[in-house]
C-alpha positions as CSV (number, residue, x, y, z in Angstrom):
1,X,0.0,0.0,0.0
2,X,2.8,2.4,1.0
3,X,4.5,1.7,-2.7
4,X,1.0,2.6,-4.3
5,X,1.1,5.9,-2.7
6,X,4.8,6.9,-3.7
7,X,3.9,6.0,-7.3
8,X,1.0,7.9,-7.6
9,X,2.8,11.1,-5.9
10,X,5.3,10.8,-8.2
11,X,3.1,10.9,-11.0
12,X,1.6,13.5,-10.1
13,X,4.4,15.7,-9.2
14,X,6.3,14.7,-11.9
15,X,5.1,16.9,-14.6
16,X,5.4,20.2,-12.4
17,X,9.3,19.4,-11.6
18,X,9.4,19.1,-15.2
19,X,8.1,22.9,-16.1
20,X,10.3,24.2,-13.6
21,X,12.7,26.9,-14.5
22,X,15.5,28.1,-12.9
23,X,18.9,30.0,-13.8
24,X,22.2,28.6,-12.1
25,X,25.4,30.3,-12.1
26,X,28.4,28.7,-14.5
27,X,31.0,30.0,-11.4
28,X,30.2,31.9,-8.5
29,X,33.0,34.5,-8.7
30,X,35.4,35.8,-11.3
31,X,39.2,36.8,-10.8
32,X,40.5,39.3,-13.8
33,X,43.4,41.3,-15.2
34,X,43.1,45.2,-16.0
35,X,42.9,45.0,-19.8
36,X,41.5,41.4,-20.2
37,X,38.3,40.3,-21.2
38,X,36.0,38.2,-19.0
39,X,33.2,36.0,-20.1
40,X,30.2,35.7,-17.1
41,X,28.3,32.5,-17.6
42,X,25.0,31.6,-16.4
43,X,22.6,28.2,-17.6
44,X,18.6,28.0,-17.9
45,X,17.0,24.9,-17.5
46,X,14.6,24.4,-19.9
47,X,16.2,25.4,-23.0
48,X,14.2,26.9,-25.8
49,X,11.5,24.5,-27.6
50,X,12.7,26.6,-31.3
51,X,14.6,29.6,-32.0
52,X,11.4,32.1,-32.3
53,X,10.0,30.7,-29.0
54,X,10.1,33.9,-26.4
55,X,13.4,34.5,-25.0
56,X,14.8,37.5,-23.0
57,X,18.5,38.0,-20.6
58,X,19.1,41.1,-18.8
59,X,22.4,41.1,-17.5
60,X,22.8,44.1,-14.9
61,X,25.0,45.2,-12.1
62,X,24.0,45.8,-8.6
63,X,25.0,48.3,-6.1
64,X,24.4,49.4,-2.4
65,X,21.7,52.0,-3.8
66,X,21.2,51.1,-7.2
67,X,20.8,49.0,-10.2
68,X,23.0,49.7,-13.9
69,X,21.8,47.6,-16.5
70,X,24.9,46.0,-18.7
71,X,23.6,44.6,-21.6
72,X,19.6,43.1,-22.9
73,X,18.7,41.0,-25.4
74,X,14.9,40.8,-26.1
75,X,13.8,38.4,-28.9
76,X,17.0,38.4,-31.0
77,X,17.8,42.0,-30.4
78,X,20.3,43.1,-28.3
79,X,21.6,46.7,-26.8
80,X,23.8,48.0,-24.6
81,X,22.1,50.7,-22.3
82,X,25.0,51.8,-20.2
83,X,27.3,54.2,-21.8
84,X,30.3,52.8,-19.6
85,X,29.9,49.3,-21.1
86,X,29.0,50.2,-24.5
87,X,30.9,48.4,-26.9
88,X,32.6,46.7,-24.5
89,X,30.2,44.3,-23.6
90,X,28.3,42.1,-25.7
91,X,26.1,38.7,-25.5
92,X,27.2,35.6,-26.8
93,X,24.6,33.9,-28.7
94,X,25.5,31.1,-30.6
95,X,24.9,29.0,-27.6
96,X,21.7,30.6,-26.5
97,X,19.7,28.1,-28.2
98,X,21.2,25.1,-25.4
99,X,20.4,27.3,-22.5
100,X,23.8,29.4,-22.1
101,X,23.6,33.1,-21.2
102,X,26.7,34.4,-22.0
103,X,28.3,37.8,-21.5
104,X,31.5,38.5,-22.9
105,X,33.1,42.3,-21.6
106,X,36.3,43.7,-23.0
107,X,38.8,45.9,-22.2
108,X,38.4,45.3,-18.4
109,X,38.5,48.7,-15.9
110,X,39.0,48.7,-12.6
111,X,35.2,49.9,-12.2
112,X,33.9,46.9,-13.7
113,X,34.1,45.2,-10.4
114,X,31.1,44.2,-8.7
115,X,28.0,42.0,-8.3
116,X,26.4,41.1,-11.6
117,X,22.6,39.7,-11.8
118,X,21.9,37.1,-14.9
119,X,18.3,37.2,-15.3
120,X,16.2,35.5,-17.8
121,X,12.7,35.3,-18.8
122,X,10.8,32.7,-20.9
123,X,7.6,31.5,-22.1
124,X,7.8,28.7,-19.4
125,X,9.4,31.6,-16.2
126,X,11.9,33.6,-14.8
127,X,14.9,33.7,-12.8
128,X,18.1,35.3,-11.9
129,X,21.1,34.7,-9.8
130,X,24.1,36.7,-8.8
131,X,27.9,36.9,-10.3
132,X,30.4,38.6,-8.1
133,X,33.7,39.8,-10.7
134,X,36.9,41.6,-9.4
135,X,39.1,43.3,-11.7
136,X,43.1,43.9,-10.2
137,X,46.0,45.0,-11.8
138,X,49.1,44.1,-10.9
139,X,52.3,46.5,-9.8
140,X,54.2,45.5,-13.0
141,X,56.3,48.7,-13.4
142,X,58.7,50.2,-11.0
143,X,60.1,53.4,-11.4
144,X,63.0,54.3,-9.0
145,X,64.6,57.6,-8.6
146,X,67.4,58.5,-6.5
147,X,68.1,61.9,-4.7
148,X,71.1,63.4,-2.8
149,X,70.3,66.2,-0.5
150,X,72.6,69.3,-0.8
151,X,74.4,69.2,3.2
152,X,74.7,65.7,5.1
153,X,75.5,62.1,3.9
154,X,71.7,60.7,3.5
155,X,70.6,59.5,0.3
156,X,66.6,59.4,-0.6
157,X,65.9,56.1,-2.3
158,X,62.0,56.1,-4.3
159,X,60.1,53.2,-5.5
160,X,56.4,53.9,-7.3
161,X,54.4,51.8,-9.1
162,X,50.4,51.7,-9.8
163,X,48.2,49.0,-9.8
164,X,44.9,48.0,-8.1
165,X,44.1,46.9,-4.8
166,X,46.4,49.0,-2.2
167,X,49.3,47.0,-1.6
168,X,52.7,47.6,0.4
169,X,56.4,47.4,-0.4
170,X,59.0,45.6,1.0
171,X,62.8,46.4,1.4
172,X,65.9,44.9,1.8
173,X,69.3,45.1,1.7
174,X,72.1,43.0,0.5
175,X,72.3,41.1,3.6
176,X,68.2,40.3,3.2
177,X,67.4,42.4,6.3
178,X,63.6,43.8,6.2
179,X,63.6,47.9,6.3
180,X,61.2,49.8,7.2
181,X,60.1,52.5,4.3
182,X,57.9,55.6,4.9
183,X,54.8,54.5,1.9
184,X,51.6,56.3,0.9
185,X,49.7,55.8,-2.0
186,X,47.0,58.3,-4.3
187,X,44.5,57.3,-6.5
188,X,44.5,58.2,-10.2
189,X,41.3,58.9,-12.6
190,X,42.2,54.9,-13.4
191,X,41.1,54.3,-10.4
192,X,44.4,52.8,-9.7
193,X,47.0,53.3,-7.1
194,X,49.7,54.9,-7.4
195,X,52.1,53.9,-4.5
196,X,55.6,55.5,-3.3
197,X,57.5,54.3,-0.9
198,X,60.8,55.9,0.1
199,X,63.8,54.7,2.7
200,X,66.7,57.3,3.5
201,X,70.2,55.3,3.5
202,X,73.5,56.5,4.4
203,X,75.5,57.5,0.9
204,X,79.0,56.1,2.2
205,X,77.5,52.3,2.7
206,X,78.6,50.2,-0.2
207,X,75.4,48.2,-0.6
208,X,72.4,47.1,-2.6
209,X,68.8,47.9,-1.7
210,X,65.8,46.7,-3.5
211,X,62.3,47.3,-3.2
212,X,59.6,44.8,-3.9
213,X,55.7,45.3,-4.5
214,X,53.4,42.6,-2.5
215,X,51.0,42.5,-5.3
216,X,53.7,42.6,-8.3
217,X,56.5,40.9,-10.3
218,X,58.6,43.2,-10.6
219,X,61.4,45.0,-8.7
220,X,64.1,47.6,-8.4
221,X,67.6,47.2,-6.7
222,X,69.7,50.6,-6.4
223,X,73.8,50.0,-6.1
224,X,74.9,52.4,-3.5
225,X,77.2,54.2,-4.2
226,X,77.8,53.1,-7.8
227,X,74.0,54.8,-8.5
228,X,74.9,58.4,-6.9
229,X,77.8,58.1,-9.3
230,X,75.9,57.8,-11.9
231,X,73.3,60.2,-11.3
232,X,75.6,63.0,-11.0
233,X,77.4,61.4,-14.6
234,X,74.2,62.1,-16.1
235,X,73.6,65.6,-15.1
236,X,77.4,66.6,-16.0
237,X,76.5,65.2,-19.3
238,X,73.8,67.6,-19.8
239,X,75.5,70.5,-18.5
240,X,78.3,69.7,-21.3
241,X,76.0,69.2,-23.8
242,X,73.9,72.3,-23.4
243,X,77.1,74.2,-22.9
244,X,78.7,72.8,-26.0
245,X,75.1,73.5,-28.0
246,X,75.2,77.0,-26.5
247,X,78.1,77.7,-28.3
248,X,77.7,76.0,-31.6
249,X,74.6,78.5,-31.6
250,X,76.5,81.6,-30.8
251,X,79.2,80.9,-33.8
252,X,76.4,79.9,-36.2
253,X,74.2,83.1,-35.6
254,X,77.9,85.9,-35.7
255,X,78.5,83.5,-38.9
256,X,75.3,84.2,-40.8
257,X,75.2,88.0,-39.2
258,X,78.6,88.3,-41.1
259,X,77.7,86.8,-44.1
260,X,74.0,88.7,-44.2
261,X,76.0,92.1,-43.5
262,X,78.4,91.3,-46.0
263,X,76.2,90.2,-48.7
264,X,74.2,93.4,-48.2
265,X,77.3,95.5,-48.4
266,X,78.4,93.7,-52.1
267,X,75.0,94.8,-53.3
268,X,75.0,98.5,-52.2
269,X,78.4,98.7,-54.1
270,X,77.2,97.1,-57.1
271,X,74.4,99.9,-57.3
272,X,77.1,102.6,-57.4
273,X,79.1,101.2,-59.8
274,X,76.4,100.1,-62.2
275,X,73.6,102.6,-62.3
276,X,70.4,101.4,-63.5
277,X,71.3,97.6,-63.6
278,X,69.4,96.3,-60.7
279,X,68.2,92.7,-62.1
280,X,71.4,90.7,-61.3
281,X,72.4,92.5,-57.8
282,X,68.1,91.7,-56.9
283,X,69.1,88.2,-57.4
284,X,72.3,88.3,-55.9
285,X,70.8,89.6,-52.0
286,X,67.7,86.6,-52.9
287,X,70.5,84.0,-53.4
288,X,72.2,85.1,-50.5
289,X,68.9,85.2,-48.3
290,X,68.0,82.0,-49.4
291,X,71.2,80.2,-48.2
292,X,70.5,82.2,-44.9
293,X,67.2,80.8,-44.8
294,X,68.5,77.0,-45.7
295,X,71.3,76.9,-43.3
296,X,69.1,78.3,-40.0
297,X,66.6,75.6,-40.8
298,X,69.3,73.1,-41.1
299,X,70.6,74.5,-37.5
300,X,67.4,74.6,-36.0
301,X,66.2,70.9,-37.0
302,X,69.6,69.2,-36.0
303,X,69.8,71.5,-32.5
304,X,65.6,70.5,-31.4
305,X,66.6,66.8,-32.3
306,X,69.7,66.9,-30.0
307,X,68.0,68.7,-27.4
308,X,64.6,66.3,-27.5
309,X,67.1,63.2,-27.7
310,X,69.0,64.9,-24.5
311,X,65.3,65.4,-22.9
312,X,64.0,61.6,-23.7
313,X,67.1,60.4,-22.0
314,X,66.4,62.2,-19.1
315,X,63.4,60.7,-18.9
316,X,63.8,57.2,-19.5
317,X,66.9,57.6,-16.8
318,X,64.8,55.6,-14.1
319,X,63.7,52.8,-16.6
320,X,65.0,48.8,-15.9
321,X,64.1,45.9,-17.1
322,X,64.1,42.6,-14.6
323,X,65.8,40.1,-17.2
324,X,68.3,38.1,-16.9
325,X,70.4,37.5,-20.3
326,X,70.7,34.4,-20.6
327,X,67.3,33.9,-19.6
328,X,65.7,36.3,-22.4
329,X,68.1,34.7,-25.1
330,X,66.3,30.8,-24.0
331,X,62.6,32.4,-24.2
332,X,63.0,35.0,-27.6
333,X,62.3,32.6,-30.6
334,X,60.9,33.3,-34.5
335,X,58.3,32.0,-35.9
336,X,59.9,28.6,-36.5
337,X,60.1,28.1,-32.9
338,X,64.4,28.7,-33.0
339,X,66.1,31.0,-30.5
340,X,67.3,33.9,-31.7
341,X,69.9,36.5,-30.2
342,X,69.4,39.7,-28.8
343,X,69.7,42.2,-32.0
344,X,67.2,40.4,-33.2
345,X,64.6,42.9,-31.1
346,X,66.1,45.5,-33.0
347,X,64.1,46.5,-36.4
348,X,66.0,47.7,-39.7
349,X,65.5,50.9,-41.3
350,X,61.8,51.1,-42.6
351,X,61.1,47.6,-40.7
352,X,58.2,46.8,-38.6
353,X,58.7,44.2,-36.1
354,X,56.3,42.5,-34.1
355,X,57.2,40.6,-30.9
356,X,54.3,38.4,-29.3
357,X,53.7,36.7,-25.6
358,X,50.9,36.1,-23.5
359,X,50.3,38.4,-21.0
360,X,52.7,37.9,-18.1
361,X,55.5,36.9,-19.9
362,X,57.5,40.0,-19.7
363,X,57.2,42.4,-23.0
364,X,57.5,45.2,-20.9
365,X,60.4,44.7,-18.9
366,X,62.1,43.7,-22.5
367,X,61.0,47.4,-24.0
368,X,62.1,49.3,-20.5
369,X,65.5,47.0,-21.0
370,X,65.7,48.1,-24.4
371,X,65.1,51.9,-22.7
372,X,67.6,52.0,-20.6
373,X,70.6,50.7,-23.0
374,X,69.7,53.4,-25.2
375,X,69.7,56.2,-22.7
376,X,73.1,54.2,-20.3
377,X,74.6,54.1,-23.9
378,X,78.2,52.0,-23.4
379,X,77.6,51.7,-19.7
380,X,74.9,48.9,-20.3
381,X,75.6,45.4,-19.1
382,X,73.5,44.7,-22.4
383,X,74.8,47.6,-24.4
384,X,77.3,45.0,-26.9
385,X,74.4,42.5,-27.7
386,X,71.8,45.0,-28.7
387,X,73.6,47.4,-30.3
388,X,71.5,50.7,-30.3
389,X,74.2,53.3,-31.1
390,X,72.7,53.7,-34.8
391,X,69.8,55.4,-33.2
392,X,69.5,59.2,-32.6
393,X,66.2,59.2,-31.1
394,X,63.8,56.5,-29.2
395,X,60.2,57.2,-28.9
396,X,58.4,54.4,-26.0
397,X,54.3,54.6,-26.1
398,X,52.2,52.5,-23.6
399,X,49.8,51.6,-25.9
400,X,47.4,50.6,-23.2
401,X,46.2,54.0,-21.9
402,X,45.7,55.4,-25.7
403,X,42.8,57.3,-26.6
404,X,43.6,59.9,-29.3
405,X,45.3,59.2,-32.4
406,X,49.4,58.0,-32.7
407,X,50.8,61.4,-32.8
408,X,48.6,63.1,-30.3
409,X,49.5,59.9,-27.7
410,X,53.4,60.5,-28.2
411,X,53.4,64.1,-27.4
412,X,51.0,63.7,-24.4
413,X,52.9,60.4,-23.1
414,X,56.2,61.7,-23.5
415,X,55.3,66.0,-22.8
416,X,57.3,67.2,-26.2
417,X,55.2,70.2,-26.2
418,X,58.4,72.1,-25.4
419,X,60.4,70.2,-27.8
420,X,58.0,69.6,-30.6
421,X,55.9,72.4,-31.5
422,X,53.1,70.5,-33.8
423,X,52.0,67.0,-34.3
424,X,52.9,67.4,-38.1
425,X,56.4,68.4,-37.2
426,X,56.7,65.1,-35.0
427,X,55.2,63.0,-38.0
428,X,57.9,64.2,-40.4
429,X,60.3,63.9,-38.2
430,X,59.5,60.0,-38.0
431,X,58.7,60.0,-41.7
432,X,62.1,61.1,-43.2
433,X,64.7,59.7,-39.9
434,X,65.7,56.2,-40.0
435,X,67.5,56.7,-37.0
436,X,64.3,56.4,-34.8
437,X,63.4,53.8,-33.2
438,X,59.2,53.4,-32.2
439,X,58.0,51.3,-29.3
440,X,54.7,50.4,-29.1
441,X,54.0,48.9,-26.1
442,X,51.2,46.1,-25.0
443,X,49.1,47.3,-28.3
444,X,45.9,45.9,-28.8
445,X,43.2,46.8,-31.5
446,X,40.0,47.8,-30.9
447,X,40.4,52.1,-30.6
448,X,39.4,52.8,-33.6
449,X,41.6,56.6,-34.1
450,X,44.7,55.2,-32.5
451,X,44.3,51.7,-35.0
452,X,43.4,53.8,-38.0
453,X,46.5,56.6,-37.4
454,X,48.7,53.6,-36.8
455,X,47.8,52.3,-40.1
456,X,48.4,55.9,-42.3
457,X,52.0,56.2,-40.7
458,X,53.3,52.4,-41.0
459,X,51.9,53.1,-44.9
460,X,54.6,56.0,-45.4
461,X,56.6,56.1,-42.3
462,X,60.1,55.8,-44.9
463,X,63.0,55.0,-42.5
464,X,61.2,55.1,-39.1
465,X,62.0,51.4,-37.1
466,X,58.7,50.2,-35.6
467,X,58.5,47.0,-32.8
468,X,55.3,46.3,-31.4
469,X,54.1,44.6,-28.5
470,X,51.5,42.6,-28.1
471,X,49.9,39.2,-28.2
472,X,49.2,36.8,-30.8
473,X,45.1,37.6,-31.1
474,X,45.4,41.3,-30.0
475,X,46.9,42.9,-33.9
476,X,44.9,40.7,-36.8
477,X,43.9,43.9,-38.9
478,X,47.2,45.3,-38.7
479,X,48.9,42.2,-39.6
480,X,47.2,41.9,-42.6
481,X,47.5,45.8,-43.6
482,X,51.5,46.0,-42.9
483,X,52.2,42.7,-45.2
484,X,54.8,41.5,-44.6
485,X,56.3,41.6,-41.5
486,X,58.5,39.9,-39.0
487,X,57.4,38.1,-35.8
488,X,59.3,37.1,-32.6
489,X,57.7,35.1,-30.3
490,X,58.3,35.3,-26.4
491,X,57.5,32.3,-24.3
492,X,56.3,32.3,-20.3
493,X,59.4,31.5,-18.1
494,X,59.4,28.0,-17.5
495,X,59.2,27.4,-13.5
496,X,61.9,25.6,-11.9
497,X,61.3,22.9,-8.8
């Protein structure tokens, strides 16, 4: 009798279970990387009977006090409604049909954190459930700067980085002993951090010092005293060289004041002599002007490159990669998959080179390595292997941050204002110098004015060297509108046990 009953409750109950919908979550919580793109999942249980049956996902974010709708797709249409996720987020559809809700946002800001809400709504019910996604970003750059006060023996030793959460830095000197750094941090529009921490050490200790970022890979060791050395190495060199420039000008400028009085001088007695004959002694001053003319400009173009090439190595003076040598010649390989040496990061005149990793492997600290042997010069531990003494002038762009077009992002990034005067000056300068080396760094397609600027100036750049960074998927379009084009490839570091 008691069998009899379950039977018949099951029968009867079975046919509701089987109407039932509900929404369930692919993964609870999602862990990303500034930049990245994410893919929220949520499944609905029952799927749709055919693709016209009624069908509508509402994918929205939920605050404290509010609700921002993401993305919406209502019977085959979809929209975006917020303008901070348009046309970075979009629904993926080919699986909608076997009950997957999928919603794919690129180009991940720190602001995209939060709790998301899948909802969907059928013909047979509704229901929802909740996505929590944090967006971080590590500490991957350190910049370090060094200062000597004027009076006493202290020297001020500066570590900054940014990245997202808050984090704190470690010290430590040569003999691995923790010290204890003064550290405070702002935020940026990003809504990054930008941390600095800062240790004052005696200048007459013969020691190293490094910093380390807790939620970073990278770090920045100062040689004391071999770096207050060198700091003061650099700033003699720019005294000489603006002193020696200073010169040059003032013999140039008596020079063409001599030749301009004399010329003027030639003519006046040419109209005494020869009364009435003014055609030849009209060109003679116009020839001599002209020549005036030619040589200033000459002057002026080859003094503003020395001094913007004295200014850029000014400012790439805190720049260092975190390779080792050996290490970087095991993990840089072509496209065959065979190593390859050092020059080989090094484009030839009118070459564009791309190098590609994953993320994480280390593209930056190659470009800031390839920074700092240009502006260290011989002094480089790497100086012999890459050999950058053919270039006059290294422009480095963090492709990353872009917004505005290629020219308007170098004189922004790198503040020529007072070196440059136009963007059109800066593009013929790149156009017609195949001294100049361009580095593009972590570039990925998808800003349509930077992409489409990019293009123009690869099409006619003459000379110009280019090497990009990026990964493999990030650069299809500008793959196939360069042509041909040669690839490195850098692989993760292997880890050793």
């Amino acid at each position: 009798m008691d069998w009899a009953f379950v039977v018949v409750l099951q029968i009867v109950i079975q046919p509701s279970l089987s109407v039932l919908f509900t929404v369930e979550a692919e993964r609870a919580a999602y862990h990303s990387e500034l930049g990245e793109d994410v893919v929220l999942g949520c499944r609905f249980q029952p799927k749709p009977s055919n693709p016209d049956a009624e069908l509508k996902v509402t994918w929205q974010r939920t605050g404290d006090t509010s609700v921002q709708e993401a993305y919406q797709w209502d019977n085959r249409v979809g929209h975006s409604a917020s303008e901070e996720h348009l046309s970075r987020v979009k629904l993926l559809t080919d699986k909608l049909q076997e009950g997957w809700a999928r919603l794919q946002i690129s180009r991940l800001r720190i602001n995209d954190s939060g709790t998301y809400q899948c909802l969907v709504e059928t013909g047979e019910g509704a229901d929802y459930k909740t996505i929590t996604l944090s967006v971080t970003a590590k500490y991957k750059v350190v910049e370090k700067h060094t200062e000597k006060p004027v009076e006493g023996d202290k020297v001020l030793l500066t570590c900054q980085s940014e990245g997202y959460p808050e984090t704190s830095v470690v010290w430590l000197d040569g003999d691995l002993q923790t010290i204890s750094p003064n550290t405070s941090a702002v935020q940026t529009p990003d809504q990054l951090f930008k941390v600095t921490s800062q240790i004052y050490v005696s200048s007459s200790d013969k020691n190293n010092y490094t910093c380390r970022f807790k939620d970073g890979d990278s770090i920045a060791t100062f040689h004391i005293p071999d770096k207050i050395l060198a700091v003061h190495v650099q700033h003699d060199a720019l005294i000489v060289v603006l002193s020696i420039g200073m010169v040059l000008a003032a013999i140039i400028i008596a020079v063409l004041l001599y030749r301009r009085r004399k010329g003027f001088r030639t003519t006046s007695r040419r109209n005494l002599l020869v009364d009435g004959w003014v055609g030849p002694v009209s060109t003679g001053r116009s020839q001599v002007n002209l020549e005036n003319e030619e040589e200033n400009t000459v002057f002026n173009k080859d003094h503003r490159k020395e001094n913007l090439r004295v200014f850029l190595k000014h400012r790439y003076c805190d720049f260092q990669g975190t390779f080792d040598a050996e290490e970087l010649r095991q993990r840089l390989q072509n496209n065959e998959g065979q190593p390859m040496t050092l020059q080989a990061l090094v484009p030839k005149a009118g070459e564009t080179l791309l190098l590609e990793g994953p993320p994480g492997s280390g593209k930056t600290s190659i470009a800031h390595i390839l920074l700092s042997s240009w502006t260290e010069g011989p002094t480089h531990a790497l100086w012999g292997s890459l050999k950058l003494n053919t270039f006059q002038l290294l422009l480095y762009l963090d492709c990353s941050t872009v917004q505005g077009d290629l020219f308007q992002e170098i004189m922004t990034q790198l503040s020529l204002e007072e070196n440059i005067s136009t963007e059109e000056e800066l593009r013929t300068m790149l156009i017609r110098s195949s001294e100049t080396l361009l580095l593009l760094d972590g570039y990925r397609e998808g800003n349509t004015i930077f992409d489409e600027s990019l293009k123009r100036f690869l099409s006619e750049r003459g000379g110009c060297r280019v090497l990009v960074m990026t990964s493999q998927e990030h650069c299809p379009v500008l793959k196939d509108t360069v042509g041909t084009v040669q690839v490195l490839k850098l692989q993760k570091q292997i880890a050793k046990y």
